[in-house]
Z-matrix of the N, CA and C atoms (Angstrom, degrees):
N
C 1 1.458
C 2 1.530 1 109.23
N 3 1.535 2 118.52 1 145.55
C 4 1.231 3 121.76 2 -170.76
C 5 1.505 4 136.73 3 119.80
N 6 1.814 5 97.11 4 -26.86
C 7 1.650 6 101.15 5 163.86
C 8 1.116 7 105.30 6 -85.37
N 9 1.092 8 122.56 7 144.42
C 10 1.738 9 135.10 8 172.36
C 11 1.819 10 101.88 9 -105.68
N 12 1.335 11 106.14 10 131.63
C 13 1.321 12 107.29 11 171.10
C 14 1.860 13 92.21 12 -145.93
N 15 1.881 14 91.10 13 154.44
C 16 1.132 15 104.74 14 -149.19
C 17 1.288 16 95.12 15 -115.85
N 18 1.503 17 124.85 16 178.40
C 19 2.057 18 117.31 17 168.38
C 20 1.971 19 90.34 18 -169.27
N 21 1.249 20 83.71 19 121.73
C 22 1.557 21 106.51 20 170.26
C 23 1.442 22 124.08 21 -52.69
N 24 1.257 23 108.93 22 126.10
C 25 1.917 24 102.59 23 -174.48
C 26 2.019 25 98.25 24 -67.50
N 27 1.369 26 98.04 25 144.94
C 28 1.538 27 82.29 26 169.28
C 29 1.525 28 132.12 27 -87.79
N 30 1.207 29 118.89 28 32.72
C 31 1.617 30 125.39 29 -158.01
C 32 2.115 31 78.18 30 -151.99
N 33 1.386 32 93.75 31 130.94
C 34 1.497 33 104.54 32 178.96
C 35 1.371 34 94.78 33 -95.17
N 36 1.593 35 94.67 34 171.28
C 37 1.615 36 108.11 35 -165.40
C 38 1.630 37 119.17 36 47.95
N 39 0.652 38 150.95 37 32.12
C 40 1.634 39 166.54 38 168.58
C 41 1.935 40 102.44 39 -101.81
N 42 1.435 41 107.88 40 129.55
C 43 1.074 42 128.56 41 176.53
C 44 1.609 43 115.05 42 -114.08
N 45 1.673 44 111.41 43 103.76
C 46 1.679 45 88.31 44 165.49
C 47 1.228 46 124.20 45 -99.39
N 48 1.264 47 130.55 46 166.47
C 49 1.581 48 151.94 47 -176.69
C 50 1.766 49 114.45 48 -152.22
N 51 1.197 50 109.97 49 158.53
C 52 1.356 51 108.65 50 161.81
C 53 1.889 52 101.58 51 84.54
N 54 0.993 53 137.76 52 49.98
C 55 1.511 54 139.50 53 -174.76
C 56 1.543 55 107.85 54 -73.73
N 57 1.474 56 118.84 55 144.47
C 58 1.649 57 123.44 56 161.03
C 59 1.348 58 111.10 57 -159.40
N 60 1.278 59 101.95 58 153.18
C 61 1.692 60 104.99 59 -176.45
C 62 1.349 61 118.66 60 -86.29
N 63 0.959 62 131.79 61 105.16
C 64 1.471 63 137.96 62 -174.71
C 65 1.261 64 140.83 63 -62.65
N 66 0.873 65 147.71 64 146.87
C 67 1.954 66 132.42 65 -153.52
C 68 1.240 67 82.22 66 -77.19
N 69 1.206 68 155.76 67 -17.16
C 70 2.053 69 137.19 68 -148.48
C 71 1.745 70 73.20 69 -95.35
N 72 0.709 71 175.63 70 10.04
C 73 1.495 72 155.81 71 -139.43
C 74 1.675 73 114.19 72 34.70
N 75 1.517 74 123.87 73 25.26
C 76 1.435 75 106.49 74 176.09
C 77 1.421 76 94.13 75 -107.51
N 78 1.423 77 119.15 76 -156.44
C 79 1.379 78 136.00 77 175.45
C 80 1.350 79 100.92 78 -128.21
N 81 1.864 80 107.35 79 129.77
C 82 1.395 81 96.19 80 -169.30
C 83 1.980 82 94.44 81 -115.01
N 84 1.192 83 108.41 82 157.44
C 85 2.051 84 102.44 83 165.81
C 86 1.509 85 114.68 84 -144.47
N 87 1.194 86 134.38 85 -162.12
C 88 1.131 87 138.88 86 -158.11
C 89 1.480 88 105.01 87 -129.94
N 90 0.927 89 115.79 88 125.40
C 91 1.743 90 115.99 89 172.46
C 92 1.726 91 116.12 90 -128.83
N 93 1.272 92 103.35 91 141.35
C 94 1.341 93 136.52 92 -178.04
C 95 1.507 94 107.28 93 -105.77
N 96 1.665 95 108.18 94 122.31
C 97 1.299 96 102.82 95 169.65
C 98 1.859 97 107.86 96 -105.70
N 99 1.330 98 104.17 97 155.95
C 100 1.691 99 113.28 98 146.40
C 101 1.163 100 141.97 99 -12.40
N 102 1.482 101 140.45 100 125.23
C 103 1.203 102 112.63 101 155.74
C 104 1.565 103 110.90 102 76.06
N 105 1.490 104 133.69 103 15.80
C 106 1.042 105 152.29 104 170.77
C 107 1.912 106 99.89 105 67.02
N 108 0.897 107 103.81 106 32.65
C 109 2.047 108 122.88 107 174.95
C 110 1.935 109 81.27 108 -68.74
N 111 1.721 110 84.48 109 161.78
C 112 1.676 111 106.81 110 -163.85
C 113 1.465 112 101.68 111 -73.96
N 114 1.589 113 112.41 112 154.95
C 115 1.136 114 94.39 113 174.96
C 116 1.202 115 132.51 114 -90.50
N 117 1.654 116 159.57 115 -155.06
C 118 1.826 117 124.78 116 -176.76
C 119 1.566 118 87.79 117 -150.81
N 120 1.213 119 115.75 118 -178.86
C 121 1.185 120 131.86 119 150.34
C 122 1.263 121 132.65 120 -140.12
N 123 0.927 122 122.25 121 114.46
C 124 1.511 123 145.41 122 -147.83
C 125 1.900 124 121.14 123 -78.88
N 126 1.455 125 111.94 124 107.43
C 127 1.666 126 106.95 125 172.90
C 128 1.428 127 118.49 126 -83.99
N 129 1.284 128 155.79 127 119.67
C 130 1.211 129 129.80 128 127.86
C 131 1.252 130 157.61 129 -119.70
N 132 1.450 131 120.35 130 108.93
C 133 1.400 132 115.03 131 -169.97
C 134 1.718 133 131.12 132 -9.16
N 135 1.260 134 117.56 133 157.56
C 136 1.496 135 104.63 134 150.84
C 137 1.476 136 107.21 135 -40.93
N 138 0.885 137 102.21 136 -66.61
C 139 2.074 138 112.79 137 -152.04
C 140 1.098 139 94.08 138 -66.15
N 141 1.504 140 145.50 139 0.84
C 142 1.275 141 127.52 140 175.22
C 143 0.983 142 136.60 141 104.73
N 144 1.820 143 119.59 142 3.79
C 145 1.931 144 143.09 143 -155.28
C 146 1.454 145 73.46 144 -110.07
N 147 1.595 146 110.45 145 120.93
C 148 1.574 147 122.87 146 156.62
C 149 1.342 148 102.75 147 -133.27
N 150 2.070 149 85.22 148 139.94
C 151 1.511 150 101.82 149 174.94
C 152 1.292 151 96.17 150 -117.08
N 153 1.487 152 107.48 151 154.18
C 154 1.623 153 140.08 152 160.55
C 155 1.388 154 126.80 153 -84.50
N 156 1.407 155 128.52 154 137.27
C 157 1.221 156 130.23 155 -160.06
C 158 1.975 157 89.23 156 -141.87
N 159 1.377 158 116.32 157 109.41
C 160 1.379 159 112.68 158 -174.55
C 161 1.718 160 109.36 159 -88.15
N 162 1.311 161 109.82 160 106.97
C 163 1.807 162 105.58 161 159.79
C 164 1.294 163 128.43 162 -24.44
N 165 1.392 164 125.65 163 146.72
C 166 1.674 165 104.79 164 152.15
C 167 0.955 166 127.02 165 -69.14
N 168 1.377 167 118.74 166 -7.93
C 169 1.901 168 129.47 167 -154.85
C 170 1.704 169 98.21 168 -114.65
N 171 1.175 170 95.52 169 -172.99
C 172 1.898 171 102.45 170 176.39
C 173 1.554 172 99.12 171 -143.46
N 174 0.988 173 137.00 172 41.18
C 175 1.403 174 136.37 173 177.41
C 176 1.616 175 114.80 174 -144.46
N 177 1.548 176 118.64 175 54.53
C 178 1.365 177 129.18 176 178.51
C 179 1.417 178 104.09 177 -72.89
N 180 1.451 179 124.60 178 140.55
C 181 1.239 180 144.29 179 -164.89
C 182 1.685 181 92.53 180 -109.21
N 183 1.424 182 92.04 181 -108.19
C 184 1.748 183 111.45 182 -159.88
C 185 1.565 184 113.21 183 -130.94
N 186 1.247 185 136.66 184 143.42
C 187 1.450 186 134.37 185 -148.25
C 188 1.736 187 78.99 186 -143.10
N 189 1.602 188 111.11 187 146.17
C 190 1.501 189 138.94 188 166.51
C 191 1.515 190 106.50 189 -164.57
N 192 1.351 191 92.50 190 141.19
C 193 1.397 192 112.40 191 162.63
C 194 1.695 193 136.41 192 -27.34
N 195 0.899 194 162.97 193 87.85
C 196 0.956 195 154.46 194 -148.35
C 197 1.812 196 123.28 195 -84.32
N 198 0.941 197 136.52 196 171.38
C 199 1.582 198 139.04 197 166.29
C 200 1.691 199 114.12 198 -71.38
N 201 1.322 200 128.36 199 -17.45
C 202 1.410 201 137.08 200 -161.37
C 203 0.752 202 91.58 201 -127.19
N 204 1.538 203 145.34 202 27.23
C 205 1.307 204 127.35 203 165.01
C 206 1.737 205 122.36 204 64.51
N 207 1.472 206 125.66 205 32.99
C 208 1.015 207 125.58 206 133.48
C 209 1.929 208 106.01 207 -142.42
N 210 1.701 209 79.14 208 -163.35
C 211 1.824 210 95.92 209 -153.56
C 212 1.483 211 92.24 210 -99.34
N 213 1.153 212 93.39 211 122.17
C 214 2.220 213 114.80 212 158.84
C 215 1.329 214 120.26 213 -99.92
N 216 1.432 215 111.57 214 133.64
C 217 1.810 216 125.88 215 177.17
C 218 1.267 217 79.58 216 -134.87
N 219 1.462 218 72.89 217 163.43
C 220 1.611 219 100.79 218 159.89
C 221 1.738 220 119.10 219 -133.35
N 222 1.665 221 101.88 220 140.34
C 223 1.446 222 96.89 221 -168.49
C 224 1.748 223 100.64 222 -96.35
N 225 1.333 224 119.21 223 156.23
C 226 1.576 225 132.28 224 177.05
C 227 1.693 226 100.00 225 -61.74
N 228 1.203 227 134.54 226 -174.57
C 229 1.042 228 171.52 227 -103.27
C 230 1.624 229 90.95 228 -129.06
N 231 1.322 230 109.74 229 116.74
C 232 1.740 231 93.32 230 171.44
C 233 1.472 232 81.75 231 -159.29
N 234 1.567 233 106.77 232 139.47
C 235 1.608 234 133.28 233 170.05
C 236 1.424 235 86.66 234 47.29
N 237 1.742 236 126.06 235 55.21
C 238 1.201 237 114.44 236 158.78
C 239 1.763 238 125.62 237 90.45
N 240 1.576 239 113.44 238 -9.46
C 241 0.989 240 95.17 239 170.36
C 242 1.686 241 88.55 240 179.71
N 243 1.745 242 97.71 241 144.91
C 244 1.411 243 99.68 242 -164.83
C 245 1.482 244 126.58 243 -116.97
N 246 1.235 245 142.46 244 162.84
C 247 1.643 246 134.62 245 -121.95
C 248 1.388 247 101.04 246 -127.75
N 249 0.966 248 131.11 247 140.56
C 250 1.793 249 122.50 248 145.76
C 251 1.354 250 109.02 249 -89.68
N 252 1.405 251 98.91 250 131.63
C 253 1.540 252 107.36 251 169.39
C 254 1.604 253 145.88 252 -100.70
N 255 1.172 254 124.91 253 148.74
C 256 1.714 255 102.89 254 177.94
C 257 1.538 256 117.89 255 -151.39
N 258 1.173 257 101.07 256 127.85
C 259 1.577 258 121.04 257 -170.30
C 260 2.007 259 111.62 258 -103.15
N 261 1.387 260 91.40 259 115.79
C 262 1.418 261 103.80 260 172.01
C 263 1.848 262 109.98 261 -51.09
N 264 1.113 263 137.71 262 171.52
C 265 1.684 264 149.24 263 174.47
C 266 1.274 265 74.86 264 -77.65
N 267 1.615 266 148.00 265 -74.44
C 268 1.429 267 126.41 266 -164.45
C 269 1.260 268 137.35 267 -57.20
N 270 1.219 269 121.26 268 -15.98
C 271 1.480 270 132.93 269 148.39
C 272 1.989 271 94.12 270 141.28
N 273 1.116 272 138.96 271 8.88
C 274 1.410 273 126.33 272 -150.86
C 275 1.817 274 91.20 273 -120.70
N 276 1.844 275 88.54 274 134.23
C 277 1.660 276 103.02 275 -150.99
C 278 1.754 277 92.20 276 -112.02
N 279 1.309 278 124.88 277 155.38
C 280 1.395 279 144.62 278 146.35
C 281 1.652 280 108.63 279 -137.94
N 282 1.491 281 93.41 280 158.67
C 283 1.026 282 103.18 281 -144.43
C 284 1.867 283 92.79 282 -132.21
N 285 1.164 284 112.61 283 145.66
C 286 1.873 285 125.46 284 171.50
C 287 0.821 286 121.20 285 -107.51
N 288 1.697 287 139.25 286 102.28
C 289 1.406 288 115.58 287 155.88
C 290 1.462 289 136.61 288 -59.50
N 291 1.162 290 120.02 289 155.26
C 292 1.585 291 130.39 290 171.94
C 293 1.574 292 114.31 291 -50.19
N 294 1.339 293 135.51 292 133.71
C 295 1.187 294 108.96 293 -178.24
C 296 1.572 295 113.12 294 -103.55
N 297 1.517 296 103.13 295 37.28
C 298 1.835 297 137.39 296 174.98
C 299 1.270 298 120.57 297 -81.16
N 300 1.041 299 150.58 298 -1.84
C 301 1.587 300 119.34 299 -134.87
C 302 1.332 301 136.30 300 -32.86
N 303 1.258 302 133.61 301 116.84
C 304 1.583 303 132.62 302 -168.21
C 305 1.520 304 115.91 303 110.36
N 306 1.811 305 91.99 304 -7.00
C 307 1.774 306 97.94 305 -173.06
C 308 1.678 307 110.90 306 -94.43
N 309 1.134 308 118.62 307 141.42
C 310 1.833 309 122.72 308 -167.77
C 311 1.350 310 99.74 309 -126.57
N 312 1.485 311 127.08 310 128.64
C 313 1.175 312 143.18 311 -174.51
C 314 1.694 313 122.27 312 -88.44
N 315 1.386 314 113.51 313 117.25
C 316 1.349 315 93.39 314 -169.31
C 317 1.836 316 111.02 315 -96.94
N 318 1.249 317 105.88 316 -114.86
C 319 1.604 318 120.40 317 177.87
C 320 1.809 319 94.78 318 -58.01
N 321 2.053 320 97.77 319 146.00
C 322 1.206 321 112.03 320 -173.11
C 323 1.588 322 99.55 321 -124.90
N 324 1.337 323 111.09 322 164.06
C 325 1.971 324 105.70 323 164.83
C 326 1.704 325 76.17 324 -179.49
N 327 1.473 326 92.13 325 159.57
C 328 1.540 327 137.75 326 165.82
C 329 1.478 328 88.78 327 -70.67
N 330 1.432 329 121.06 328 158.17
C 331 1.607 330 126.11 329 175.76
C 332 1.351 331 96.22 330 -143.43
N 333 1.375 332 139.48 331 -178.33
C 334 1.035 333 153.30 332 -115.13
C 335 1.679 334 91.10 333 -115.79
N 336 1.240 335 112.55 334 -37.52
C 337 1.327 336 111.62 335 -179.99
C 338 1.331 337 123.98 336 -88.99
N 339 1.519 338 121.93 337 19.09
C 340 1.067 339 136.91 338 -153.88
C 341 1.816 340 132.65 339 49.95
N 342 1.406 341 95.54 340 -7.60
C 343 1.424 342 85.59 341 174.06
C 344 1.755 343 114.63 342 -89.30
N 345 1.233 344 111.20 343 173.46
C 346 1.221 345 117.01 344 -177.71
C 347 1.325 346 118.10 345 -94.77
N 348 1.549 347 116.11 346 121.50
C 349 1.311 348 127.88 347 179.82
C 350 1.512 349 120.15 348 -90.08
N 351 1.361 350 132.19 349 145.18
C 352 1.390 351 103.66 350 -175.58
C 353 2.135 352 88.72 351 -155.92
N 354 1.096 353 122.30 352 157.18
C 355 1.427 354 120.53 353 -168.04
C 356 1.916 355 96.11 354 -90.38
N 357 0.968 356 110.09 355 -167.46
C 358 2.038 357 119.73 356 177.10
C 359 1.406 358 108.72 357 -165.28
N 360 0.878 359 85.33 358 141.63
C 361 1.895 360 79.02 359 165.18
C 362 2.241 361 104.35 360 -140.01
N 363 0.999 362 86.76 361 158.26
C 364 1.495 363 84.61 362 -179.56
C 365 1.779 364 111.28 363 -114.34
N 366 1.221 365 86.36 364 153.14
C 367 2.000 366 86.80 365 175.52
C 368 1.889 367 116.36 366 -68.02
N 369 1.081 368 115.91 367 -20.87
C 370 1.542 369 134.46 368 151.96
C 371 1.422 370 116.63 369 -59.51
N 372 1.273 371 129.55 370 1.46
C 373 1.721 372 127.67 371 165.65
C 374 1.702 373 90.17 372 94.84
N 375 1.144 374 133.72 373 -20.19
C 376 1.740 375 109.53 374 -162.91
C 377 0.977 376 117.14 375 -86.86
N 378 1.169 377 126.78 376 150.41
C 379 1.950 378 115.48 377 162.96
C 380 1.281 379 117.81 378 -118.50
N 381 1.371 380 115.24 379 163.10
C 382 1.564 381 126.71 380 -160.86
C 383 1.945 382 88.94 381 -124.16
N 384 1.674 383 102.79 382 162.62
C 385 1.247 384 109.76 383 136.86
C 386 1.473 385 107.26 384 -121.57
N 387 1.599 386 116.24 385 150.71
C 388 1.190 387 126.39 386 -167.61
C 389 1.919 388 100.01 387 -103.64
N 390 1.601 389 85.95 388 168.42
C 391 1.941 390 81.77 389 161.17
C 392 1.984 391 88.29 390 -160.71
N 393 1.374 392 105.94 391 130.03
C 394 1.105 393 126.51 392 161.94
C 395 1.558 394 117.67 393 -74.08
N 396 1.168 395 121.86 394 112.23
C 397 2.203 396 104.78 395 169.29
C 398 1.537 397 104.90 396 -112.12
C-alpha cells in the first residue's frame, strides 16, 4: 500500500465522483460531463481498462452496489422529478421514477436489510429518506 497509480477517463472534460466496488470485481463511479455534456457511468478494471455507459439525463448523483448483483444511482431532478437508476455489469440501464414530483434523489447504499436506501430532497425545502425493495 502506498503507490498511487492513476488511468485517464477516455472522454475529455468528464469529471468522476461517487466510487464503489462492484459485484463483477471492477470498481464502478459516476461521471459528470462539461458544458451540461451527458452524464456516464464509469467501469474500471483492476488493470485500469475503463468503460463508459452514457445516461439519458445529466444530473448523476451517487452509484452503490446493489443486493442483485447490479449497480444503483440515482439521477437529480429532471423535467420535474428525479429517478433511481440501475445498470446491469453488462452495461444495460433502467431507470425509476420518484413517486414525488419536484423530488431529487441524493446519496444511495444497500442497508442492512438489503433493500436500498437512498436520501431526497424536494424543491419545497423538505427532505425524505427513501427505501427501494
Amino acid at each position: 500500500m502506498g503507490k498511487i497509480s492513476e488511468f485517464f477517463l477516455p472522454t475529455s472534460e468528464e469529471f468522476p465522483f461517487n466510487i464503489t466496488a462492484g459485484p463483477d470485481g471492477n470498481v464502478w463511479f459516476a461521471e459528470t460531463g462539461t458544458n451540461n455534456g451527458p452524464s456516464k457511468l464509469g467501469r474500471v478494471t483492476p488493470q485500469g481498462q475503463i468503460s463508459e455507459f452514457t445516461l439519458p439525463h445529466y444530473l448523476l448523483n451517487s452509484i452503490t452496489s446493489g443486493p442483485d448483483g447490479a449497480l444503483w444511482f440515482t439521477e437529480g431532478q429532471f423535467n420535474g422529478t428525479g429517478k433511481i437508476g440501475r445498470v446491469t455489469t453488462a452495461g444495460q440501464i433502467s431507470e425509476f421514477p420518484l413517486p414525488t414530483p419536484g423530488s431529487s434523489p441524493g446519496s444511495i447504499t444497500t442497508g442492512p436489510d438489503r433493500a436500498l436506501w437512498f436520501t431526497e430532497s424536494h424543491s419545497n425545502g423538505t427532505g425524505k429518506i427513501g427505501q427501494l425493495v
